[in-house]
C-alpha positions in Angstrom: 131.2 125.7 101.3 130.0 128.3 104.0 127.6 127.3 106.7 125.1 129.4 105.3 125.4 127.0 102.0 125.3 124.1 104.0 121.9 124.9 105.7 120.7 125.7 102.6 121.6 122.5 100.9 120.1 120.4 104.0 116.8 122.5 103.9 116.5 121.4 100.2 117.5 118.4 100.6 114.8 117.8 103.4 112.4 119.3 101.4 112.7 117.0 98.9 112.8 114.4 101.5 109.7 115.3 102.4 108.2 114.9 98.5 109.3 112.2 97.9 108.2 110.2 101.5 104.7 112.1 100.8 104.4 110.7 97.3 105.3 107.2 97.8 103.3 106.7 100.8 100.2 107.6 98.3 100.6 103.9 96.8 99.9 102.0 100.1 96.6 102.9 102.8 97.5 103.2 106.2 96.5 100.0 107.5 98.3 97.7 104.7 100.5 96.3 107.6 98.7 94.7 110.4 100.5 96.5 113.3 99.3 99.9 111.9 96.0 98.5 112.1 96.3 97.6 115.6 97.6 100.4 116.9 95.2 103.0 115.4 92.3 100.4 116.6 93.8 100.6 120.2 93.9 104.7 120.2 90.3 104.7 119.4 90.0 102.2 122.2 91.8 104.2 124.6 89.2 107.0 123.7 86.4 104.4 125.1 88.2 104.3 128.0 90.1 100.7 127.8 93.4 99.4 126.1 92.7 95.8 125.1 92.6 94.4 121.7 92.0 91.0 121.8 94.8 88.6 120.1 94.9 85.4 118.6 94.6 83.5 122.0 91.4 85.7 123.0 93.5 87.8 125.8 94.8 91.0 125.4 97.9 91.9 123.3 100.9 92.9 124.8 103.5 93.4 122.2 102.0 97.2 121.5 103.1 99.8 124.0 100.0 102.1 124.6 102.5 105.5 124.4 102.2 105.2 120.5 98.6 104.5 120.7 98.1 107.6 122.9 100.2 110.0 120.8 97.4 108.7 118.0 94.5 109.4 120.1 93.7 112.4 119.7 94.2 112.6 116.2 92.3 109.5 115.2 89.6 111.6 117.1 89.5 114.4 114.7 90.5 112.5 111.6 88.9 109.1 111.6 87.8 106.8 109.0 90.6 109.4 107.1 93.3 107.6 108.0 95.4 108.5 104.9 95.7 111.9 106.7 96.7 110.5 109.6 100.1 110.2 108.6 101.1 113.4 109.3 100.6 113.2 112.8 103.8 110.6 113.8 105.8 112.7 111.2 105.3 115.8 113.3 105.7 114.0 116.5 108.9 112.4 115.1 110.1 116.4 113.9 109.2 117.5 117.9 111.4 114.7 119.3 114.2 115.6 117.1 114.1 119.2 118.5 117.4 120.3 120.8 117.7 119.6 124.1 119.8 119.8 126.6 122.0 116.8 128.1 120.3 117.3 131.1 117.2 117.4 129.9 118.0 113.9 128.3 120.0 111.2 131.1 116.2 113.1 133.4 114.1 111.8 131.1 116.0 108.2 131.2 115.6 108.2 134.7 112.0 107.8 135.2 111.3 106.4 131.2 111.3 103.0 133.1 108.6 103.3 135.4 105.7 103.8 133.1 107.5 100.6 131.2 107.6 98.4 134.2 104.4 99.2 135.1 103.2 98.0 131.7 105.0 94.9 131.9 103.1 94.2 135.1 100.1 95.1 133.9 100.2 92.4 130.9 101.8 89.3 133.1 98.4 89.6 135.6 96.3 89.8 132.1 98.0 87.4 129.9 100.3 85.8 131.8 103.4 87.1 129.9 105.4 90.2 129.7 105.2 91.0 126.7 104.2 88.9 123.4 107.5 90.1 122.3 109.8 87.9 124.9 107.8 85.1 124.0 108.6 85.8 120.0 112.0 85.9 121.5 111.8 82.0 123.1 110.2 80.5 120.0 112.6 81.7 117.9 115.7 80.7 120.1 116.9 78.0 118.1 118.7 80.3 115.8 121.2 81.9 118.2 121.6 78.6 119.8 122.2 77.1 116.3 125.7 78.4 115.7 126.0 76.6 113.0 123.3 78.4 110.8 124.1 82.0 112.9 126.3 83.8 110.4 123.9 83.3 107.4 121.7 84.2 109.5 123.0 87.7 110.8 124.8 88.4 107.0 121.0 88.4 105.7 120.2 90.5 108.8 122.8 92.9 107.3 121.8 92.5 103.6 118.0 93.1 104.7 118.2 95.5 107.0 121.1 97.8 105.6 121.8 97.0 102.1 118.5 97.0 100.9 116.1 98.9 103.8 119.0 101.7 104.0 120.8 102.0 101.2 118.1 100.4 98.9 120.7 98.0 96.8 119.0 94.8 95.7 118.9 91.3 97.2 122.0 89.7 97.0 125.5 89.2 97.4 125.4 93.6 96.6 123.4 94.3 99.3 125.3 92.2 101.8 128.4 93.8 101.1 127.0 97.3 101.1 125.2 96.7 104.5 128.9 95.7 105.4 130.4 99.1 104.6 127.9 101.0 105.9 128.2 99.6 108.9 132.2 99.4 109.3 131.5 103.5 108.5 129.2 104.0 111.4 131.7 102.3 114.0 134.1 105.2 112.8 131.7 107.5 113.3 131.1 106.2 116.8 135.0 106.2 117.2 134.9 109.5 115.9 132.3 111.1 118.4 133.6 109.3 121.4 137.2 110.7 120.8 135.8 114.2 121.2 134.4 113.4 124.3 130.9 114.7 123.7 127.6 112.7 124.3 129.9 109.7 125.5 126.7 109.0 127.9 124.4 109.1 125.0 126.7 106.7 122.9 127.1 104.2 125.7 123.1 103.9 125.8 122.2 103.9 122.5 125.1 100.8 122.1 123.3 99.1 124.4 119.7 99.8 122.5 121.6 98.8 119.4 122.5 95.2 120.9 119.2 94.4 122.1 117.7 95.8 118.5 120.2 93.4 117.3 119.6 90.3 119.1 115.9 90.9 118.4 116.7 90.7 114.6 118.5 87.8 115.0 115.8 86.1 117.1 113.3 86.9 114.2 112.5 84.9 111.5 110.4 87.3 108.9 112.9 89.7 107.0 111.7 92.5 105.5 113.7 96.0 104.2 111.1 98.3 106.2 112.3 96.6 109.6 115.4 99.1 108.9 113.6 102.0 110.2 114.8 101.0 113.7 118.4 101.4 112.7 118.0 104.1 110.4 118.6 106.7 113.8 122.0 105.6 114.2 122.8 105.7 110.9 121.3 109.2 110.5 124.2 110.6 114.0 126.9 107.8 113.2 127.5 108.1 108.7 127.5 112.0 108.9 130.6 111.6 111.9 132.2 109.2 109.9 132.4 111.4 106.9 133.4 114.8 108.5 137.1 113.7 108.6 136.9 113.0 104.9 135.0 116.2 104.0 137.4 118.0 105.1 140.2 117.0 103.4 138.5 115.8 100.3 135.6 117.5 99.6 134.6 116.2 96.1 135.4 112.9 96.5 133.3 112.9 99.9 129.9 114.2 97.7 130.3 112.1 95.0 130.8 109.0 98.1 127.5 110.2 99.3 126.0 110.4 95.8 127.2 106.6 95.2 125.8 105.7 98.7 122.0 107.5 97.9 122.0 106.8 94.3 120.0 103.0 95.0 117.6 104.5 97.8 117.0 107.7 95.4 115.9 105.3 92.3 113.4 103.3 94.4 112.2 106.0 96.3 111.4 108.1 93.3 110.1 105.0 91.6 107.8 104.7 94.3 106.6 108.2 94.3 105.9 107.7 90.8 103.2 104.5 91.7 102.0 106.7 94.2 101.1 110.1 92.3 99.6 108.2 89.4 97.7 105.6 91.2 96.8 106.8 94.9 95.6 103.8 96.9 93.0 105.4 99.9 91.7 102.5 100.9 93.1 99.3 101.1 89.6 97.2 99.8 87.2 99.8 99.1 85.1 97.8 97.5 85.3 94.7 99.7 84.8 97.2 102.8 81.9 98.6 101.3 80.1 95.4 100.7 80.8 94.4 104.6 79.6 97.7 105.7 76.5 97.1 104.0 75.7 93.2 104.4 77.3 92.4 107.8 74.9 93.1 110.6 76.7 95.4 113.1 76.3 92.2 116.2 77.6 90.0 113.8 81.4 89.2 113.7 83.8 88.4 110.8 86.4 85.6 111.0 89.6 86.5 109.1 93.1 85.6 109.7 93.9 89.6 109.8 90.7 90.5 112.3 92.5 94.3 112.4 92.6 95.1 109.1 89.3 94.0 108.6 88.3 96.0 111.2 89.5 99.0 110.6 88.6 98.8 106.7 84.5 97.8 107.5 84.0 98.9 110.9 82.7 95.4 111.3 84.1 93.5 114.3 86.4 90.6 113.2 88.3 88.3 115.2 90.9 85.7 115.2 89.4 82.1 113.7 88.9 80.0 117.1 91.3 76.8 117.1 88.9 73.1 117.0 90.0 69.5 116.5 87.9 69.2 113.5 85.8 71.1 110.8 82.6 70.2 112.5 83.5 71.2 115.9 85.4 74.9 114.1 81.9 75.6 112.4 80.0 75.0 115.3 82.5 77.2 117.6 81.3 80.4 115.2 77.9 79.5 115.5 78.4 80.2 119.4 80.2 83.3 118.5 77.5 84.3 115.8 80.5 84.8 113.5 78.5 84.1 110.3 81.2 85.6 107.9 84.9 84.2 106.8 86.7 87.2 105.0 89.7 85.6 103.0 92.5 87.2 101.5 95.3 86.2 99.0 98.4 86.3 101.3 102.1 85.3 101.1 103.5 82.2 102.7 103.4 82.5 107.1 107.0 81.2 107.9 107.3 84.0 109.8 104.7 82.8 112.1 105.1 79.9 115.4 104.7 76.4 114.8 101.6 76.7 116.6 100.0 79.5 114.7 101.1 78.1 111.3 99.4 74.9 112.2 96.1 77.4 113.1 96.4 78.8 109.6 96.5 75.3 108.2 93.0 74.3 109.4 92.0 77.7 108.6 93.2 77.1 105.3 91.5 73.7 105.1 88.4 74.2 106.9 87.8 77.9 104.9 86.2 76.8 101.8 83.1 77.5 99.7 82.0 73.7 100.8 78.3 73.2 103.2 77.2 74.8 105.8 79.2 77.5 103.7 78.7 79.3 100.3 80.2 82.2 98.6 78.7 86.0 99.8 81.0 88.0 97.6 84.5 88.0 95.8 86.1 90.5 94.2 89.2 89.0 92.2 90.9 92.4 91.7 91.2 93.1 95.5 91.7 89.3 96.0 89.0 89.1 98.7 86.5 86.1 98.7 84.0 86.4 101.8 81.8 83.4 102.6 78.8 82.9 104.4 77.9 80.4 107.2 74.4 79.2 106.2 
């Protein structure tokens, strides 16, 4: 196959790509996942001048770096409440980045990428107290590298998740465990390979050392889901195309139908999912429930929800973190003070993921949450799973 072949292939394959991520993203709102909340909600902060969300503890965040928040900006200026459209914005930015440049260009721009960083670090130890909410994530999940015991389970579901399922899109199992395996025993050779022909040795040696402190992370983290792949999905995208060039060479069939075998998974879900998405778009992630806040919640009044960003972003109603109390009594009289007169509950999944600490907050939320005096039932929508009550 000629060069001229090959590009064409990629360009179709790329465009297809791009159909199929544009499909599939049409059966979730941006916003689903809290973090995409928060970060659009801090770009339109940084348009009013200020970076400071408050968290769960009522101080600032600092486990979001303002750079993504600023890229969004000016978009979310033009574009907002349409978020669905904003997700063409870190698609181009991510196309721009990808753009050549020289290795010159590159090591430069390591050399002073650290000072904004530091600087940020600074800034949220003198308002917080900590570095970044990250670090401390970090120390309350350190009992599972210092539990060696319980450490390889713990890093061969890192490899399932991650890999097997977020990469190559097998399912959970024993499958996608030993899939994540191969896949990465191929990218080593493809780091082998690169480093033996001496180019962007420096640019291997730093993103090995990104690629240890992305894994230590993972295996510092408790919550394991398939979309926490798209951090590794960079080296996979340099190293599995190295590692295959040997074999392409000398067996060309065999290497295509390899890479056939290896997409095959991924391809099925993906077009699964841009099937869900093209016949039942999702633009908002409670319409309905959103719509009712916008129009019964008083604009100085706040919302109490366990997920204050969503919320947020969805109404355009200010909602916060629920306030931690010893008892019922004293919680319901800490909104009073706060003139948080609304509870917005949502179904949700189990919190391991969470601290100690914050799943014991949830608890009492849990508990203390109920259609039961001084509170009554504003509006429920079953469908959306939303129930919002109303402090009398």
């Amino acid at each position: 196959m000629d060069r001229t072949a090959v590009r064409r292939a990629v360009a179709a394959a790329g465009a297809g790509a791009v159909f199929l991520h544009a499909a599939a993203a049409l059966r979730t709102p941006l916003g689903a996942a809290s973090d995409d909340a928060l970060h659009l909600l801090l770009a339109r902060n940084l348009l009013a001048g200020g970076f400071a969300v408050p968290g769960p503890g009522g101080v600032p965040v600092t486990d979001p770096l303002p750079g993504f928040p600023a890229l969004m900006a000016l978009p979310v200026a033009l574009l907002a409440p349409r978020w669905g459209l904003l997700r063409a914005a870190p698609l181009l930015a991510a196309a721009a980045a990808l753009a050549p440049r020289g290795a010159a260009a590159r090591l430069r721009f390591a050399a002073v990428a650290f000072l904004p960083l530091g600087a940020w670090l600074l800034r949220n130890t003198l308002v917080s107290g900590s570095a970044t909410a990250y670090a401390a994530n970090a120390r309350d999940q350190a009992d599972l590298l210092a539990a060696w015991s319980t450490l390889p389970a713990h890093a061969w579901k890192l490899v399932g998740e991650c890999l097997g399922r977020g990469v190559l899109g097998l399912p959970p199992g024993p499958l996608a465990g030993f899939g994540g395996l191969a896949l990465l025993a191929a990218c080593a050779r493809g780091a082998r390979t690169l480093w033996r022909r001496g180019r962007e040795r420096a640019l291997l040696v730093s993103a090995g050392v990104y690629l240890l402190l992305l894994v230590l992370l993972h295996l510092a983290w408790r919550p394991w889901q398939s979309r926490y792949a798209f951090t590794f999905l960079p080296f996979v995208a340099v190293l599995l195309p190295a590692a295959l060039e040997p074999l392409l060479a000398k067996r060309r069939a065999a290497t295509w139908a390899l890479v056939g075998l290896l997409a095959a998974p991924g391809l099925s879900r993906s077009f699964g999912y841009a099937f869900e998405g093209l016949a039942a778009p999702r633009v908002e992630l409670w319409p309905r429930s959103a719509a009712w806040l916008r129009a019964s919640v008083p604009p100085e009044q706040r919302v109490i929800a366990l997920e204050p960003y969503l919320v947020t972003l969805a109404s355009g109603r200010e909602a916060s973190f629920p306030p931690p109390a010893p008892s019922r009594e004293a919680w319901v009289a800490q909104l009073r003070r706060r003139d948080a007169r609304w509870v917005f509950l949502r179904n949700r999944e189990a919190r391991s993921y969470l601290s100690k600490e914050a799943r014991d907050l949830m608890r009492d939320f849990d508990a203390w949450a109920v259609p039961e005096p001084p509170f009554s039932i504003a509006f429920s929508d079953a469908e959306e799973g939303v129930v919002v009550l109303r402090l009398d």
